[in-house]
C-alpha positions as CSV (number, residue, x, y, z in Angstrom):
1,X,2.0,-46.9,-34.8
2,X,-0.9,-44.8,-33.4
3,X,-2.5,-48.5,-32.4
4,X,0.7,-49.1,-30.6
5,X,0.9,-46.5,-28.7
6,X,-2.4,-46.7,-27.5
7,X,-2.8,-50.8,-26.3
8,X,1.0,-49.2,-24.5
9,X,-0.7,-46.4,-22.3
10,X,-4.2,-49.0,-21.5
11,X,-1.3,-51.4,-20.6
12,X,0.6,-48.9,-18.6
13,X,-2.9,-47.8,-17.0
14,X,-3.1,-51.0,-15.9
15,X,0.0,-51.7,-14.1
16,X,0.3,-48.4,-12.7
17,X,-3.2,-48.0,-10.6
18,X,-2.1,-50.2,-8.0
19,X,1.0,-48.7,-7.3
20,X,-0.4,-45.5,-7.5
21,X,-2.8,-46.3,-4.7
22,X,-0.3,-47.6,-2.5
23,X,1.3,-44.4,-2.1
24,X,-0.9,-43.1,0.1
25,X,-1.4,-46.5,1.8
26,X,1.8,-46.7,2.5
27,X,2.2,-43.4,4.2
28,X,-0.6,-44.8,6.8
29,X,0.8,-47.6,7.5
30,X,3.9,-46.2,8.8
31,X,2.5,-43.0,10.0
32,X,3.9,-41.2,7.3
33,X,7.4,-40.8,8.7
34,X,8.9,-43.8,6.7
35,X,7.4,-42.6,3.2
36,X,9.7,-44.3,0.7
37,X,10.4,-41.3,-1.9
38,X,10.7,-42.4,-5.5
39,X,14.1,-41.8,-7.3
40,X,13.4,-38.2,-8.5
41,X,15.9,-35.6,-9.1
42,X,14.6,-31.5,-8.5
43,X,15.7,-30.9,-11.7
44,X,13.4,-33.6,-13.9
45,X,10.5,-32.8,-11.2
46,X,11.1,-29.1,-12.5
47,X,11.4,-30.4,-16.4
48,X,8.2,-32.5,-15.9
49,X,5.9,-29.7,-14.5
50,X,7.3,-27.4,-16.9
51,X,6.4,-29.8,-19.7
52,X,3.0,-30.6,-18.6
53,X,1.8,-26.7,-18.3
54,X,3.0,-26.3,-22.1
55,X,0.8,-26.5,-25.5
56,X,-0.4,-29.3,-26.2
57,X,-1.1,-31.0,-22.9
58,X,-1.8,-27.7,-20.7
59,X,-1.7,-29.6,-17.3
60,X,-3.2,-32.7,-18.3
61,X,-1.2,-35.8,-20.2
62,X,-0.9,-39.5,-20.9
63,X,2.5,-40.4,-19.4
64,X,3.6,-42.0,-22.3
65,X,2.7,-38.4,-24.2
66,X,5.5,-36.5,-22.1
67,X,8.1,-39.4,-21.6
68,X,8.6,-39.1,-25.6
69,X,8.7,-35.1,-25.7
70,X,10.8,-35.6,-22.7
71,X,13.1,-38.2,-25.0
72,X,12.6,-41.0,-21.5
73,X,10.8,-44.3,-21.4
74,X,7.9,-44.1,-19.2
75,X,9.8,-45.9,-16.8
76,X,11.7,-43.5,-15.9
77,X,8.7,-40.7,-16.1
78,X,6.7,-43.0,-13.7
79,X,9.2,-41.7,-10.4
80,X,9.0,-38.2,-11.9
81,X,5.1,-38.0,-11.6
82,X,4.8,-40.1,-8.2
83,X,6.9,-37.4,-7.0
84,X,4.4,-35.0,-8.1
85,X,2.0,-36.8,-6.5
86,X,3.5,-37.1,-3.2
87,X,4.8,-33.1,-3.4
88,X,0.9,-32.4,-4.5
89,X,1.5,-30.4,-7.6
90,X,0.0,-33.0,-9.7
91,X,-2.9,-35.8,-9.4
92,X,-1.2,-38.7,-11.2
93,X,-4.6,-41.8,-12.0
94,X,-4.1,-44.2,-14.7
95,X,-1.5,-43.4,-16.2
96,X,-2.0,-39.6,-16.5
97,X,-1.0,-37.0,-15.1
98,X,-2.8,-34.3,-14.0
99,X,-1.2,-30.5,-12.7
100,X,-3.0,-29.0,-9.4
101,X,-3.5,-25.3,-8.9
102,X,0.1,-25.3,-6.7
103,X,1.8,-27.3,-9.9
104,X,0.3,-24.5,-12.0
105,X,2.0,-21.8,-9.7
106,X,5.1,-23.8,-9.9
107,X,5.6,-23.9,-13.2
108,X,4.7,-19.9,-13.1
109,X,7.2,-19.2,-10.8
110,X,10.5,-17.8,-10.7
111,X,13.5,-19.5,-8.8
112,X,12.7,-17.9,-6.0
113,X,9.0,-18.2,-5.6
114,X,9.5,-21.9,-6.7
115,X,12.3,-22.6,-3.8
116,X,9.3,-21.4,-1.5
117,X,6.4,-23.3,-2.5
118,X,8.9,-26.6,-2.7
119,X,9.7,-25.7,1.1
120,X,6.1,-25.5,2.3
121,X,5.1,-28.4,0.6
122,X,8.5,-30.6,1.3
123,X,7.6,-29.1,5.3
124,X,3.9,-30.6,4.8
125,X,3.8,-33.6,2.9
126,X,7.3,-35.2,3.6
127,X,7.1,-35.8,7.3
128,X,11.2,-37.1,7.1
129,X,12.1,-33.5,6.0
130,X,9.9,-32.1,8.7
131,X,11.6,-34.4,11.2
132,X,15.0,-33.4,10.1
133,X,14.1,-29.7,10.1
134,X,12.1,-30.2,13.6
135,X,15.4,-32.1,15.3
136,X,17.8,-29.5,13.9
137,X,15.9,-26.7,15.0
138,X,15.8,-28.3,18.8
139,X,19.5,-28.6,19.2
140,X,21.4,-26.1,20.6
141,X,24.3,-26.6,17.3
142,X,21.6,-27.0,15.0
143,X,23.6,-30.1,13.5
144,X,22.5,-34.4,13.1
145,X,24.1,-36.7,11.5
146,X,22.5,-38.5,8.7
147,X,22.7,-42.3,10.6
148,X,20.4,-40.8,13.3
149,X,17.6,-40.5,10.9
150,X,18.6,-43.4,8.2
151,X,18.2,-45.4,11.7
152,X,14.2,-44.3,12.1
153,X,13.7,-44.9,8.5
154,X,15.2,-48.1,8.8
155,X,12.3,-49.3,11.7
156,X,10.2,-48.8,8.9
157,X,11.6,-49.6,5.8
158,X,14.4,-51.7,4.6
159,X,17.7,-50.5,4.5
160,X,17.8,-49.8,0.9
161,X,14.3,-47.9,1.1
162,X,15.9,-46.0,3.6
163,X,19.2,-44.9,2.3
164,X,17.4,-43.8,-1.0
165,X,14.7,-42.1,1.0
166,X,17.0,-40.3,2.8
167,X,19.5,-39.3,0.1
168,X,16.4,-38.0,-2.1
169,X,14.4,-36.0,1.1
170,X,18.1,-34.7,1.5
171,X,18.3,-33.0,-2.0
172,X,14.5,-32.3,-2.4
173,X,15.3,-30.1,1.1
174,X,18.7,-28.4,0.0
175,X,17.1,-27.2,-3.2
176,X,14.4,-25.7,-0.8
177,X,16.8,-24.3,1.0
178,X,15.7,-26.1,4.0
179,X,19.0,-27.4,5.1
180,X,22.2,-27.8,4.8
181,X,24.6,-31.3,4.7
182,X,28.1,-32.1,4.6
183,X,28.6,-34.8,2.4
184,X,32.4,-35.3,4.5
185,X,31.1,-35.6,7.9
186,X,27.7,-37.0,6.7
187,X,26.4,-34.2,9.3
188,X,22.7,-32.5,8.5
189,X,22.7,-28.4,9.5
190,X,20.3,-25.7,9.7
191,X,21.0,-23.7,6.2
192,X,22.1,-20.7,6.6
């Protein structure tokens, strides 16, 4: 079993390196506005850091070590840590994952502190949010609806990409406390 597990993390190694790479690639080629965002809720970003800083792995692990503590297929770790990656509070290189000094703080955190540390990094390293934030903060209602920016995505990305970028930037920045959005009107809002 042990044998198994270990030709499944060199294989995983493997097939995630490229991909991996291309993250950052792909920010430059589209000036980082168009980022595509990988299909990662707060909550299993949260569970993910959280499990990482425990005994035994103490901020360093084998994807395939967490996805079974974490009772996932690695599949379904692999958007959790590109996440990470992309918020910067963990290095993620073949196939491990590795938690930075802010992912440390995170996981250290209370709700509050955490909230914060999200913002500045959502504000930094996700230039959608930052648009979103920068256009709502120009306008004299402090209000956008959602086509204006799934629109600019789309220039960049295909319309799928764009509507799931969108939709996860959207709840990455309302746990953050960034913004607000009315799921009725489809209307972004500064939050209050």
């Amino acid at each position: 079993m042990e044998h198994h597990a270990s030709i499944v993390d060199e294989i995983y190694a493997v097939l995630t390196g490229p991909t991996v790479a291309s993250i950052g690639a792909l920010s430059q080629i589209h000036g980082g506005l168009a980022q595509p965002l990988p299909q990662a809720s707060v909550n299993r970003i949260i569970g993910l850091i959280q499990t990482s800083v425990a005994p035994p792995y103490d901020g360093h692990a084998e994807l395939a070590t967490p996805a079974r503590s974490l009772s996932l297929e690695v599949d379904d770790l692999f958007p959790i840590a590109k996440a990470l990656h992309i918020l910067e509070f963990a290095e993620l290189k073949t196939g491990a994952v590795k938690l930075t000094a802010a992912g440390r703080v995170f996981a250290k955190g209370d709700i509050d502190q955490r909230k914060r540390l999200f913002k500045e990094h959502l504000l930094r390293l996700v230039p959608i949010t930052a648009r979103i934030c920068r256009v709502l903060a120009e306008r004299h209602d402090h209000r956008a609806h959602r086509i204006r920016f799934q629109l600019e995505l789309e220039d960049h990305l295909t319309r799928r990409d764009a509507e799931r970028t969108l939709r996860i930037a959207t709840a990455w920045a309302r746990y953050a406390e960034l913004i607000a959005y009315d799921d009725e009107t489809r209307t972004f809002s500064t939050a209050l």
